[in-house]
C-alpha positions in Angstrom: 0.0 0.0 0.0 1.4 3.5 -1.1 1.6 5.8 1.6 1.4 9.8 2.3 -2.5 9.3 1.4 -5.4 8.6 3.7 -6.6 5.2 5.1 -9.4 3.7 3.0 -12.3 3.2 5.5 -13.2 -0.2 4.5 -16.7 -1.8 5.1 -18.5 -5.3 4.3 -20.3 -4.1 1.6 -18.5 -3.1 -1.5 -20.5 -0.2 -3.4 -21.0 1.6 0.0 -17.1 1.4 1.0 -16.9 2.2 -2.5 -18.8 5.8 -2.0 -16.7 6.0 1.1 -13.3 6.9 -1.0 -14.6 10.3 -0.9 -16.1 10.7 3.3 -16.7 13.9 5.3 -18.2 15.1 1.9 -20.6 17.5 4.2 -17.8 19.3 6.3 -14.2 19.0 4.8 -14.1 16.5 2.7 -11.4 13.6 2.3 -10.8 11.9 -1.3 -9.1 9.0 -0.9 -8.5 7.8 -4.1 -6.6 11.2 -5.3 -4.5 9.3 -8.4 -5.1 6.7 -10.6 -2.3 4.2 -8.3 -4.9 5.0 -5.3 -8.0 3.3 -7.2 -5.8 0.4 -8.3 -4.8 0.2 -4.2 -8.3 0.4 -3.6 -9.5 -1.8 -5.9 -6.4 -4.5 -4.9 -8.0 -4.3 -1.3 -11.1 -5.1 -2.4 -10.4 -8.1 -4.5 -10.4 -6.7 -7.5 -6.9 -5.8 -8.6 -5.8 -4.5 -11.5 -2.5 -4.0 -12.8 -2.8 -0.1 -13.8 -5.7 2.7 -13.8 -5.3 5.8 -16.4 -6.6 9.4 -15.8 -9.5 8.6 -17.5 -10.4 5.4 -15.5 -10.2 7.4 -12.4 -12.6 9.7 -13.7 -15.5 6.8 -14.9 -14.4 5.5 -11.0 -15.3 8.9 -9.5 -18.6 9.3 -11.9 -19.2 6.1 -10.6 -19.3 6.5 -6.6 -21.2 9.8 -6.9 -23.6 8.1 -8.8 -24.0 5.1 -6.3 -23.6 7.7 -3.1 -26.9 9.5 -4.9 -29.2 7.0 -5.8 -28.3 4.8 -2.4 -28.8 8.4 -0.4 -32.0 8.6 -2.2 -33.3 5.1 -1.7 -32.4 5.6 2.4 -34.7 8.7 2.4 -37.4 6.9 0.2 -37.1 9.2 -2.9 -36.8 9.1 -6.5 -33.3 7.9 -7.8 -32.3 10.2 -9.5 -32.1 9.4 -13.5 -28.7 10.2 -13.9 -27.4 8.2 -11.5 -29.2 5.2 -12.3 -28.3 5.9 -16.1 -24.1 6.1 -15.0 -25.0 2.8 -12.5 -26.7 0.6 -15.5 -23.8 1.8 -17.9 -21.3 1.0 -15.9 -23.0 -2.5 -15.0 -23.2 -3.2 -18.7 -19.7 -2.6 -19.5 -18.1 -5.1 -17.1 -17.3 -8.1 -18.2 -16.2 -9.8 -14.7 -17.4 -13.2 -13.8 -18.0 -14.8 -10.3 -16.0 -17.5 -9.8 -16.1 -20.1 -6.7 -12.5 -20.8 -5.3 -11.8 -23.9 -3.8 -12.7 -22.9 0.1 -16.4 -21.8 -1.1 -15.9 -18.2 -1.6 -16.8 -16.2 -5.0 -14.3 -14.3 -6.1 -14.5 -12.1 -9.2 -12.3 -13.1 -13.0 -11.6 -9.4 -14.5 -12.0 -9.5 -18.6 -8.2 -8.6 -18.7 -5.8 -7.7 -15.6 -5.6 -3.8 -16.8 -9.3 -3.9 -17.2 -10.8 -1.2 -14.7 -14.0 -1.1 -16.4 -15.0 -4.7 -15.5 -14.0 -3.8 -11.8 -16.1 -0.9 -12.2 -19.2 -3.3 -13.5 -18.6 -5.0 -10.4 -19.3 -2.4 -8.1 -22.1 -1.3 -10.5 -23.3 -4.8 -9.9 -23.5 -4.7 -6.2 -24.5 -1.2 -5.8 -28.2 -2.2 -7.8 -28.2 -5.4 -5.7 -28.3 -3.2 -2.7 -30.6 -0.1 -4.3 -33.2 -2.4 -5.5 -33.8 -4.6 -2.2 -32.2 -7.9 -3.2 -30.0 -8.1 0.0 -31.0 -8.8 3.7 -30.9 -5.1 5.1 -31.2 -1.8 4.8 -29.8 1.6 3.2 -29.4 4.0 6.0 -27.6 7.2 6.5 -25.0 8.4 8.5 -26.2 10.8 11.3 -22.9 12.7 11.5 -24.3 15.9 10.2 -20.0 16.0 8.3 -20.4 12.8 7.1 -24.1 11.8 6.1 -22.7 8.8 4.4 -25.1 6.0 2.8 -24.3 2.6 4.2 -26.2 -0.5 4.4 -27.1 -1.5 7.6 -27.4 -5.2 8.6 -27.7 -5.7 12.3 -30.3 -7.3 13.6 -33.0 -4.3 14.7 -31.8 -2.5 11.2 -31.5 0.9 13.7 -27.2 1.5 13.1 -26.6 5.7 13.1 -23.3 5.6 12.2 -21.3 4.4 8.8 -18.9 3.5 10.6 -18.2 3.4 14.7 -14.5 4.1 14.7 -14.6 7.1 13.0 -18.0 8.6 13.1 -19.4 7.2 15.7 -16.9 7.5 18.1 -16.3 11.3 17.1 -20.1 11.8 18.0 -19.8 10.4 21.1 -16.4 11.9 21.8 -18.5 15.3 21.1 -21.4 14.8 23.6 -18.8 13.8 26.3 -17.0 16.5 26.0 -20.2 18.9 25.9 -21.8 17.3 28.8 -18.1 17.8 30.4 -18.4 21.8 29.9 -21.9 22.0 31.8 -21.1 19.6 34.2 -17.5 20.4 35.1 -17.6 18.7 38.8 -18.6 15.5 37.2 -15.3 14.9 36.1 -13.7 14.7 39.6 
């Protein structure tokens, strides 16, 4: 992994982590897939590694995850997707040409077109993201309630009531928060 960039915040779900390469996108927001070598990182963490990413690719990739972080933010609030999203989505699903494969321990695995072939890693993503949009998965597309982060993220605990994308970061900065205010009106409680 290259370093001098941020940590990818990684999650179980892979068009949701996916929209997470950009976070804090309401307060000061952190791209973490700044260069094409950042994507192919990304991508290699993910199980989907390619051997290189051009400008261009990088640019499909970004089109991409703002299209999923829309339609998936729209589908937590019960709205409309919005066309243009679901348009980039279906396009990008259409031009992969990955294909599951089972490896010998029972887990799928995903066979790129060619190794340079960021498109087909893109159709993956694509893939998963309408899997998750359109209901096909045991849980639900909630909203981050870090009023910074707002990130979609699909929830699958059991009571489906999660608040935060993620509780290392946003979850523990929320509560981190509320201590501290809590702290300032109730100064003797500290002793």
């Amino acid at each position: 992994m290259r370093t001098g960039f941020p940590d990818f915040r990684l999650g179980s779900v892979l068009a949701t982590s996916f929209t997470g390469t950009l976070s804090e996108r309401h307060g000061n927001a952190v791209e973490r897939i700044p260069t094409p070598h950042r994507l192919v990182d990304w991508l290699a963490v993910n199980g989907l590694a390619v051997d290189s990413c051009t400008t261009a690719q990088l640019e499909l990739a970004r089109e991409l995850r703002e299209s999923i972080h829309a339609a998936a933010t729209a589908a937590a609030i019960q709205d409309a997707l919005p066309a243009s999203a679901v348009q980039v989505i279906n396009d990008r699903s259409a031009q992969g040409r990955a294909a599951a494969i089972l490896t010998p321990g029972g887990e799928r695995r995903w066979r790129l077109g060619s190794a340079s072939c960021v498109e087909d890693a893109l159709g993956v993503i694509a893939a998963d993201a309408i899997s998750i949009i359109a209901g096909e998965r045991d849980g639900k597309l909630a909203l981050c309630a870090s009023p910074t982060c707002q990130a979609a993220f699909f929830d699958t605990s059991q009571s489906r009531t999660r608040k935060w994308c993620d509780m290392n970061t946003c979850g523990n900065r929320q509560k981190k928060a509320r201590f501290n205010a809590n702290q300032r009106k109730n100064p003797r409680s500290a002793e």
